[in-house]
C-alpha positions as CSV (number, residue, x, y, z in Angstrom):
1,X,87.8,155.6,224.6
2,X,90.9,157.7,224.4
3,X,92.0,159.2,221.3
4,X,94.5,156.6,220.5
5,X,95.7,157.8,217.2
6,X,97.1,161.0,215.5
7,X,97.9,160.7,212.0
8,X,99.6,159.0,208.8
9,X,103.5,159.4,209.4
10,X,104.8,157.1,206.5
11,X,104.2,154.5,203.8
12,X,106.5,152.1,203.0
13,X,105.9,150.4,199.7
14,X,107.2,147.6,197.3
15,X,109.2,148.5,194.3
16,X,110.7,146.1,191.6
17,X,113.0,148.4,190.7
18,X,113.7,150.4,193.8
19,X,116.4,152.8,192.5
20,X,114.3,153.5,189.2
21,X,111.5,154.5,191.9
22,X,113.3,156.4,194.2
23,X,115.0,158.6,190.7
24,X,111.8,159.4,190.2
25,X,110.5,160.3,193.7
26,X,113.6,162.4,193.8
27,X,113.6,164.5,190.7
28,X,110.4,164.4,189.2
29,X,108.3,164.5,192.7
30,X,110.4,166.4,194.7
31,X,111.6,164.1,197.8
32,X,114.8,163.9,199.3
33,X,116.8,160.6,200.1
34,X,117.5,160.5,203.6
35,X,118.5,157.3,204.5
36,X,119.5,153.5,202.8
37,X,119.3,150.9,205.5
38,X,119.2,147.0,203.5
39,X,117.9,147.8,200.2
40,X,115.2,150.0,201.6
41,X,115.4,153.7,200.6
42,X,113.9,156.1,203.0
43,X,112.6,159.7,201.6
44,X,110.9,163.0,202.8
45,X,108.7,165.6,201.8
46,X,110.2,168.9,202.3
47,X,107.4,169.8,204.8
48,X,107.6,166.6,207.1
49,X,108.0,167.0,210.2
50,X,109.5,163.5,210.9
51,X,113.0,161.8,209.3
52,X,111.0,160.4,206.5
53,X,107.5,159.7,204.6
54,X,107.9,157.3,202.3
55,X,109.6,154.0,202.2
56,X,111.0,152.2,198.9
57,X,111.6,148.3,199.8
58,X,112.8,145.7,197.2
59,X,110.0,143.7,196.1
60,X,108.6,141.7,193.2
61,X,105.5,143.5,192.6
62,X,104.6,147.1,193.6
63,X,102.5,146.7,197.2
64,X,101.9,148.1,200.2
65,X,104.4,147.0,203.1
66,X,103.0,148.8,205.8
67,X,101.1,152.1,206.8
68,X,102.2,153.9,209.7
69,X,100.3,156.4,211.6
70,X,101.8,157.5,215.2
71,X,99.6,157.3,218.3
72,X,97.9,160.4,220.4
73,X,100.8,159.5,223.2
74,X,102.9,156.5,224.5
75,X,99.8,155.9,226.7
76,X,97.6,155.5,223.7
77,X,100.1,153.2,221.9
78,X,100.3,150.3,224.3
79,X,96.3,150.7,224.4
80,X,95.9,150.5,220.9
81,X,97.9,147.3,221.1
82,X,95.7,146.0,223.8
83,X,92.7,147.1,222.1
84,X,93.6,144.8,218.4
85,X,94.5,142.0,220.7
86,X,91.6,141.9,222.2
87,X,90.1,141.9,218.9
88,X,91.3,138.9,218.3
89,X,94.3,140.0,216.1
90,X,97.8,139.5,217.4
91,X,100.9,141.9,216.2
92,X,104.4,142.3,217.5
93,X,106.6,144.9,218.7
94,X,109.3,146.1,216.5
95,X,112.0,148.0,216.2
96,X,111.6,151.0,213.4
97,X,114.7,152.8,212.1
98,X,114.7,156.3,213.4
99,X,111.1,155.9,215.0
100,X,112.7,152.8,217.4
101,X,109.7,150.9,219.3
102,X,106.7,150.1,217.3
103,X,103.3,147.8,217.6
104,X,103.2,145.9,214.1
105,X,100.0,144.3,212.8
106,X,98.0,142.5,210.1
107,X,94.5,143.6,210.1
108,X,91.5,141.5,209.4
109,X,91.2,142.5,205.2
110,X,95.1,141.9,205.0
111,X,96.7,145.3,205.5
112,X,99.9,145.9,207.3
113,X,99.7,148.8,210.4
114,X,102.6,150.2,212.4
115,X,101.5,152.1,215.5
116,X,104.3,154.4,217.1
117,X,104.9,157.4,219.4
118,X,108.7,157.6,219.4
119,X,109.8,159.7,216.5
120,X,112.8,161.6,214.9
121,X,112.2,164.8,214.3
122,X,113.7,166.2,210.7
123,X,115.1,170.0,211.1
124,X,117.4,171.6,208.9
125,X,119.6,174.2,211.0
126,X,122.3,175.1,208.4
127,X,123.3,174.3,204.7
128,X,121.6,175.1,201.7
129,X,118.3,173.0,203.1
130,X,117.9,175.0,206.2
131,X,114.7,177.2,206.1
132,X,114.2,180.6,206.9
133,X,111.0,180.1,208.6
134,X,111.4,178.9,212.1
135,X,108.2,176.5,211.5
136,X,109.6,174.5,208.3
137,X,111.5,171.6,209.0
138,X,113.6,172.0,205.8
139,X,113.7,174.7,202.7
140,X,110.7,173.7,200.1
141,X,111.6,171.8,197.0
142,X,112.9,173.9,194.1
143,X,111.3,170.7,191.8
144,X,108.2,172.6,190.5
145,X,105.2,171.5,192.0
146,X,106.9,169.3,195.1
147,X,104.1,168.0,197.8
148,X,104.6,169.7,201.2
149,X,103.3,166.8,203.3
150,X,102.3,162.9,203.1
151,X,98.6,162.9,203.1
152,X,96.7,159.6,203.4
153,X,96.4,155.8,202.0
154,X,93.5,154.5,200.4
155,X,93.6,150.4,200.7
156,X,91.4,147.7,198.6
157,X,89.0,145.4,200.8
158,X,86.6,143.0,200.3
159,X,83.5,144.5,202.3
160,X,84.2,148.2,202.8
161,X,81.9,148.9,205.5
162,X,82.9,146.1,207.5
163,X,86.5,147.4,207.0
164,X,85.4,151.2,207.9
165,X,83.6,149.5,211.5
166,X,86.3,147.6,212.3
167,X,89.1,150.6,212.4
168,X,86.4,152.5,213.8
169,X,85.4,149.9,216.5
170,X,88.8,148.9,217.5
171,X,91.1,152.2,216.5
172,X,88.7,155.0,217.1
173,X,89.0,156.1,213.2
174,X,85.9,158.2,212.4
175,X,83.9,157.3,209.7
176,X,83.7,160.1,207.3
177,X,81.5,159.4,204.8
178,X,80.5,156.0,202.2
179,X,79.5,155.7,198.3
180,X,76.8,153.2,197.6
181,X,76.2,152.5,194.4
182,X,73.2,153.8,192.3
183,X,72.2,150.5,191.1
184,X,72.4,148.7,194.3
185,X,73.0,148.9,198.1
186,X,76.4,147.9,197.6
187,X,79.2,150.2,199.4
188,X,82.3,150.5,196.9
189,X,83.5,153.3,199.0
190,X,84.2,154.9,202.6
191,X,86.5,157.6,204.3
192,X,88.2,157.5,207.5
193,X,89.8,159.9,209.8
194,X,92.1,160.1,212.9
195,X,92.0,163.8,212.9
196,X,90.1,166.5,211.7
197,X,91.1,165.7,208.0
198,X,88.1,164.6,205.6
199,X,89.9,161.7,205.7
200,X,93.7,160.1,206.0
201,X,92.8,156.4,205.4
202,X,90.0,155.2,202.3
203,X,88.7,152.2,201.2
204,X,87.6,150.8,198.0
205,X,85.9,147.4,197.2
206,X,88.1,145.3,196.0
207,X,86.0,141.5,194.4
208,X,89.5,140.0,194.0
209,X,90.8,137.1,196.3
210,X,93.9,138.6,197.1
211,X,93.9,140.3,200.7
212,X,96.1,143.5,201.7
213,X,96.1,145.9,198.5
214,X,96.2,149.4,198.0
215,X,94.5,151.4,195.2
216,X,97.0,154.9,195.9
217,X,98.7,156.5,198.7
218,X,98.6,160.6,198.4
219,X,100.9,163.7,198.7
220,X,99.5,166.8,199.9
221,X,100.3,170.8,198.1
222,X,99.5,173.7,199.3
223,X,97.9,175.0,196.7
224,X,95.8,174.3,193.5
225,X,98.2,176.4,191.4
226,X,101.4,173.7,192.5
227,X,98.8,170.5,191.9
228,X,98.2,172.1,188.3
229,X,102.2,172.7,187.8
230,X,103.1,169.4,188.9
231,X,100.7,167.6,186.1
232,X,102.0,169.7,183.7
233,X,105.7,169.1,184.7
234,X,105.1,165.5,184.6
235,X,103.1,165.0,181.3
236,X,106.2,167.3,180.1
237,X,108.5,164.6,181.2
238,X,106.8,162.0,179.7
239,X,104.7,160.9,183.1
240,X,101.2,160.8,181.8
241,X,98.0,162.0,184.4
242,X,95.9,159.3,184.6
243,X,93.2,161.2,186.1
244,X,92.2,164.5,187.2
245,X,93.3,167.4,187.7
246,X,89.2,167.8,189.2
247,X,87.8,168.1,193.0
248,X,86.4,165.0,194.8
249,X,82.6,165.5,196.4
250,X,83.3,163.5,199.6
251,X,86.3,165.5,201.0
252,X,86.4,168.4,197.9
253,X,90.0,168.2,197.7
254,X,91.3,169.4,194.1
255,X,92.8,166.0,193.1
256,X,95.6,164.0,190.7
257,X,96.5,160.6,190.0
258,X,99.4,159.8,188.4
259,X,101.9,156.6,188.3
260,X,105.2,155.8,189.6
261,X,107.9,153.7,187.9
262,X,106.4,151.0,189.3
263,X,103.3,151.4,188.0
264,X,102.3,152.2,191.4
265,X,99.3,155.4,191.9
266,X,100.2,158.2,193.7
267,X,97.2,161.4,194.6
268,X,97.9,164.8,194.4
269,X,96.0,166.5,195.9
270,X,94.6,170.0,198.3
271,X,91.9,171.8,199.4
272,X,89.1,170.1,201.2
273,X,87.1,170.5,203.9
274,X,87.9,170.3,207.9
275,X,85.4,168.4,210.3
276,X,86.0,169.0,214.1
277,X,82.6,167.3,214.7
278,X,83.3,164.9,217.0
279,X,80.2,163.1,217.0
280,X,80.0,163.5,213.2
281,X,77.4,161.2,211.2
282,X,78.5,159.7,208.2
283,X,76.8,160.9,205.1
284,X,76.3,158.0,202.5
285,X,76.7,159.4,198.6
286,X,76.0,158.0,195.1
287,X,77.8,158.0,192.2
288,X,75.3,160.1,190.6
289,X,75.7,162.8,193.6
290,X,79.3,163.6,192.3
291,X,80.9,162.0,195.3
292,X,83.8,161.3,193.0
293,X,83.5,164.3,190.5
294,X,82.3,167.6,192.7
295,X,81.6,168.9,189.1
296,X,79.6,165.6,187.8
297,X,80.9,166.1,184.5
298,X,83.0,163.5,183.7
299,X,84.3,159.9,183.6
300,X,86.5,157.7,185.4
301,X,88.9,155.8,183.5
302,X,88.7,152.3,183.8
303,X,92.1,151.9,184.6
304,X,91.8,153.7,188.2
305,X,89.9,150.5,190.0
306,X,93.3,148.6,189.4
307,X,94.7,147.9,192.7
308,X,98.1,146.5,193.7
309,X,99.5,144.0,193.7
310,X,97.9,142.9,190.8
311,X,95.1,140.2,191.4
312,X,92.2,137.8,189.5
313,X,89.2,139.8,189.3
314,X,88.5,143.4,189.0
315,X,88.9,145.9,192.3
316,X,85.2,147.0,192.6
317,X,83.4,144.0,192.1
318,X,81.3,141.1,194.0
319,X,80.3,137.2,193.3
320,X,76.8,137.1,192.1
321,X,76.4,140.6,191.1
322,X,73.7,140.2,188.3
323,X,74.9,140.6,184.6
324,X,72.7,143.8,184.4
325,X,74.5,146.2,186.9
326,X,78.3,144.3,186.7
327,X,79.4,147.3,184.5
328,X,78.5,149.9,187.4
329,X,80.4,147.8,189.6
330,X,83.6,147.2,187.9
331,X,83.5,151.3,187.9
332,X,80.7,153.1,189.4
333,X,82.1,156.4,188.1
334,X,82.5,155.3,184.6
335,X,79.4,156.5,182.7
336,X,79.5,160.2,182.1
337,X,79.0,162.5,184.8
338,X,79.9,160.5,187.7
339,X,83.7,160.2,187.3
């Protein structure tokens, strides 16, 4: 199979309050506003290489719309489109502001994906946001601790590794690497890949019975220093951290979780590992292994399994788990030393 796809080029995402969002994206993340086309606000990273990376649409509850990632070449989008048809899945072509001909799709857990080639590139020649490094699309952010890049998604599902097969089956992701629990052989977790990343798209389990959520979408910073300054300019501003900053085993990126207005999570995060193996074997962790917590010393808060929109039921859990390993479940990582 070709390489069909590249990487993550935007999220757009639901926002109750869309302008109370989009203040916040602006002067306490760093983004700029580059576009307002029917309620929807369209925003950049400073380090983007396309018009925008994230997408603010009216909604009543905070959710993913869609997930974007652009295709290999024009060739590879029109056989990815072939290739989730013939997986029994039917999409539609669309037409994507400032990207213009896109494949559109619901996958089998519930998640919207846009597949595109055409783009518009972002470049800043003169003003104030003009770079002086040929390479930068625009000057970096003067808010302290501004992401460079968009990073990845991580989604909710119910049945993680038949999510992670199904990308990988239909989509050519690469399967990174899975967490199964401790207790049991359940898989509550699993990375996936269209480049050489540890991973640009996650799944958690999700036990609700409401398809299509998403547990975070993440930034990227160059630096440990600027993921450090950024929690400490947001708890100034009254933004608490609701977890990190620490380093991930699967992946080791340095990470941070925090919340939009929404109530939305958003990951901070940089570092990590690169894998150019392209016949890589996917490594299966534990909790206990540090797969969340490099440094095994330390406890998840309850609060990350909470996916969105909300739903009945907790995000990491399964029907006729027995009583006696439920609390693993509803957070693997929260007994000390696996968070």
């Amino acid at each position: 199979m070709i390489k069909l796809l590249s990487h993550l080029s935007y999220v757009a995402i639901t926002s109750p309050d869309v302008e109370a969002s989009v203040d916040f994206y602006v002067n306490k993340v760093g983004l700029t506003v580059v576009d307002r086309v029917e309620g929807a606000v369209y925003l950049r990273c400073w380090g983007d290489y396309y018009a925008y990376s994230v997408v603010v649409v009216p909604g009543d509850e905070p959710s993913l719309e869609t997930m974007a990632w652009r295709t290999s070449s024009a060739e590879a989008l029109d056989e990815a489109a072939q290739r989730i048809e013939e997986a029994g899945v039917t999409g539609e072509w669309v037409e994507v502001p400032q990207i213009g001909r896109a494949y559109r799709f619901t996958g089998p857990f519930g998640h919207s994906m846009t597949l595109h080639w055409d783009v518009t590139r972002h470049q800043e020649t003169e003003g104030e946001a003009a770079s002086i490094y040929p390479d930068r699309p625009s000057r970096r952010s003067t808010v302290a601790g501004a992401p460079r890049q968009l990073d990845h998604v991580t989604v909710a599902a119910s049945d993680v590794d038949g999510f992670a097969k199904w990308y990988n089956d239909v989509l050519g992701f690469r399967i990174m690497a899975r967490t199964v629990l401790d207790e049991a052989p359940i898989s509550v977790f699993s990375v996936l890949t269209t480049n050489e990343k540890s991973h640009d798209l996650g799944v958690v389990l999700d036990g609700s019975s409401r398809a299509g959520r998403v547990n975070h979408y993440a930034f990227w910073s160059d630096t440990r220093e600027e993921v450090l300054i950024a929690a400490d300019v947001l708890m100034e501003q009254g933004y608490p951290i609701e977890y990190g900053p620490s380093i991930h085993g699967i992946g080791e990126q340095v990470f941070l979780y925090y919340r939009e207005p929404s109530g939305l999570r958003i990951e901070l995060n940089t570092g990590g590992y690169r894998n150019y193996v392209p016949d890589w074997e996917p490594n299966t962790w534990k909790p206990s292994l540090g797969s969340n917590n490099f440094y095994r010393n330390g406890a998840m808060p309850m609060s990350m399994t909470e996916s969105f929109p909300p739903a009945d039921g907790p995000s990491a859990t399964e029907e006729g788990v027995p009583d006696e390993i439920k609390h693993a479940l509803l957070n693997p990582y929260a007994e000390q030393g696996r968070g």
